[in-house]
N, C-alpha and C positions, 0 to 999 in steps of 0.2 A: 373100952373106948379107944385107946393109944391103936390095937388091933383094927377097927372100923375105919378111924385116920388114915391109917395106911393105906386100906383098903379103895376107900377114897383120892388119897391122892395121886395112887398109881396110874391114874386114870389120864395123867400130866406128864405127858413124856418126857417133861423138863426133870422127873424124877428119876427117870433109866439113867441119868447121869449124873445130877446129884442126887443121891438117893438121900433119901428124909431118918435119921437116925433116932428124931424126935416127932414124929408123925404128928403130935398132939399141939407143935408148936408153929408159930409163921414161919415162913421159910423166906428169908431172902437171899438173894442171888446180886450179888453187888462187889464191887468196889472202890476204894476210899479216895475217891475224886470228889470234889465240889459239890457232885451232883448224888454221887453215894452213898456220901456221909450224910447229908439230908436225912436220909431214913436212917442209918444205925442210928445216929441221934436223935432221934424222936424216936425209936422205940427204948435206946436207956433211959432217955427222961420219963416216957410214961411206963414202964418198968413191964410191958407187956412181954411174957417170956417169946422166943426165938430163938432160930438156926438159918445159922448164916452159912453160905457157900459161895467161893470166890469165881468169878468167872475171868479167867487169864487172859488179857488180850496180847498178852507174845504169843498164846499157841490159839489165839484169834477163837477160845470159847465163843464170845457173843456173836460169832457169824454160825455156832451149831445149827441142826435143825434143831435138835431138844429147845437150845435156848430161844430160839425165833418162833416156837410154838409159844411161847410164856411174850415173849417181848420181840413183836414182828419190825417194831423198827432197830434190834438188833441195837440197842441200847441198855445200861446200867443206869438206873438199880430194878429191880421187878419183884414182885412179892407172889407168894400163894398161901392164901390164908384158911388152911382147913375149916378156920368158925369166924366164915363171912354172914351176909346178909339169909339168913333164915337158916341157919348153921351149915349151908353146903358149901364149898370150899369156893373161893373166888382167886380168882388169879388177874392182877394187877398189875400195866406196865405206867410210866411216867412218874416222877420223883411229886412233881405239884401235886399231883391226883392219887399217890401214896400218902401223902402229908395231910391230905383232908380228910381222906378216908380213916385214917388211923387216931386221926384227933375225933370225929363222929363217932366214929368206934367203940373209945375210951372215954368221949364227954371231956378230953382232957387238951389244954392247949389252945381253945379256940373259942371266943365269947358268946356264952350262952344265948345271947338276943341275937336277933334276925339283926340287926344294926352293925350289933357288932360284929358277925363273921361275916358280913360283905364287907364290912372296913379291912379285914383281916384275909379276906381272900381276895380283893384287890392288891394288897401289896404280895404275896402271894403272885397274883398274876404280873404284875410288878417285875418281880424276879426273873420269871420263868422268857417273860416274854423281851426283857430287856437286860437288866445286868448281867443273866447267865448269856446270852450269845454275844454280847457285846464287849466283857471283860476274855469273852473267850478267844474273839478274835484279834485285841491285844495280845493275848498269851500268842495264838501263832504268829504275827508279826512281829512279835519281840525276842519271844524263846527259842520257834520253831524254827521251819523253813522260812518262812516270811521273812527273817531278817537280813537274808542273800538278797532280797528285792532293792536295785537300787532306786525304783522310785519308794519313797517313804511315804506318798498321799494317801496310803492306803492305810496305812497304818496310823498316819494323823488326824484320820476319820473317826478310826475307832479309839482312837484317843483322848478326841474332843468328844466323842459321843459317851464313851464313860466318865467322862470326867462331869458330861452333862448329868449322870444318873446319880453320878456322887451328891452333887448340892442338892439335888433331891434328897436323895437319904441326909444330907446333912440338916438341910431345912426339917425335913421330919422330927427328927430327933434333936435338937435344939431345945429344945425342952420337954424333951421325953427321954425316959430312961432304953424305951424300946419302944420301936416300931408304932405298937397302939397305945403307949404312954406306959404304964407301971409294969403290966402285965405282959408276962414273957409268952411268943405265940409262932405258930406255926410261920408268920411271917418271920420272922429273927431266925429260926433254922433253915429255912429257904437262902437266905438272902446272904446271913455273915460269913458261910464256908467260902462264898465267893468271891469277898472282900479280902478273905485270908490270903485264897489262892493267887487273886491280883497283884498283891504285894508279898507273898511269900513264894510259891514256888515259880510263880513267873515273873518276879525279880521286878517286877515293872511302879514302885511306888512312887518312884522319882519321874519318871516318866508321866507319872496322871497329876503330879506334885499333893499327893497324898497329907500332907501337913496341912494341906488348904480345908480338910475336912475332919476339925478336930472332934466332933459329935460325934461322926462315923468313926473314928479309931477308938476314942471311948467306949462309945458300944462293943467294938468289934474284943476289944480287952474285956468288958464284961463277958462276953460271950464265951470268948474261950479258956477264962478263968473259972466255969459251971463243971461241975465233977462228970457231968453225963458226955457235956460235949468233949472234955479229956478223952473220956474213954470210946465216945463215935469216932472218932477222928482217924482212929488207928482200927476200924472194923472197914472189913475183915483184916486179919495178918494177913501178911508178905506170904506167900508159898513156897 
């Protein structure tokens, strides 16, 4: 079987350069950004085995061809899953569209009724389409180069516009433990790496006045006090 895998995925130039040492397991290609860890942590939590390889963006991997064959918009995280739909291997780019597929997958993560995964891939899309580019462009404005810009309107755009997305998440959760109320879902991995990264490595909590959304830090301390997201958080190592 592990022998026909291989066979198989050689067929994925993304493997001439990481080559699969585990042919029989999913391969991703990522790292531990926001948007990366999304997937290591859903795959520890639903315990599906993997092999991970880091794509370096000091030595600018994610502009390879190998890797633009897998992920043409030359983005993290991307998967190839030897036992995709009808067991031929599928290769997958986009973190939301990782996240649904792997919860379907597994049956794991995501509510069994039609009701409930549109509640659940609503916020989902949620995510994708507003708190990740919007806490993102915070981080430049605050962290990056942005912050030499003397005018600051730009940055108070994206300010007030995340902080619009906070009372959101915080109204949700107001009396919910998570996103869709008890149960932990592929919305809460989506969403809380990003809340992390807002207030932790882009410094900026003071700035969104982060205390104004005590539902949302609650949550966000459940989240990353869960044994799985410990251990996503830090996949792949440092190189």
């Amino acid at each position: 079987m592990s022998a026909d895998r291989a066979h198989q995925l050689s067929a994925f130039p993304i493997t001439r350069k990481w080559p699969a040492r585990h042919p029989e397991r999913l391969q991703l290609y990522s790292l531990p950004t926001p948007n990366g860890v999304k997937v290591s942590i859903m795959l520890e939590e639903i315990g599906l085995p993997y092999e991970v390889h880091r794509v370096a963006f000091d030595r600018q991997d994610q502009l390879s061809p190998e890797f633009l064959s897998l992920s043409p918009n030359n983005k993290i995280p991307a998967i190839l899953d030897p036992d995709g739909p009808g067991g031929r291997p599928l290769p997958l780019f986009e973190s939301g569209a990782i996240l649904l597929y792997l919860s379907e997958k597994t049956g794991q993560l995501i509510p069994p009724d039609a009701a409930g995964r549109y509640e659940a891939i609503q916020w989902l899309m949620f995510q994708m389409g507003g708190i990740g580019p919007m806490f993102g462009q915070v981080g430049f404005f605050h962290k990056f180069a942005g912050k030499a810009y003397e005018d600051k309107r730009p940055r108070d755009r994206y300010i007030d516009e995340s902080r619009r997305l906070l009372a959101v998440l915080n109204g949700q959760l107001a009396d919910r433990r998570w996103l869709l109320g008890d149960a932990y879902s592929i919305a809460d991995i989506a969403t809380f790496p990003w809340v992390r990264n807002l207030i932790g490595f882009y410094d900026a909590g003071e700035l969104v006045r982060i205390a104004e959304f005590p539902h949302v830090t609650r949550a966000l301390a459940d989240f990353i006090a869960r044994p799985a997201v410990a251990r996503g958080l830090t996949i792949p190592a440092a190189g």
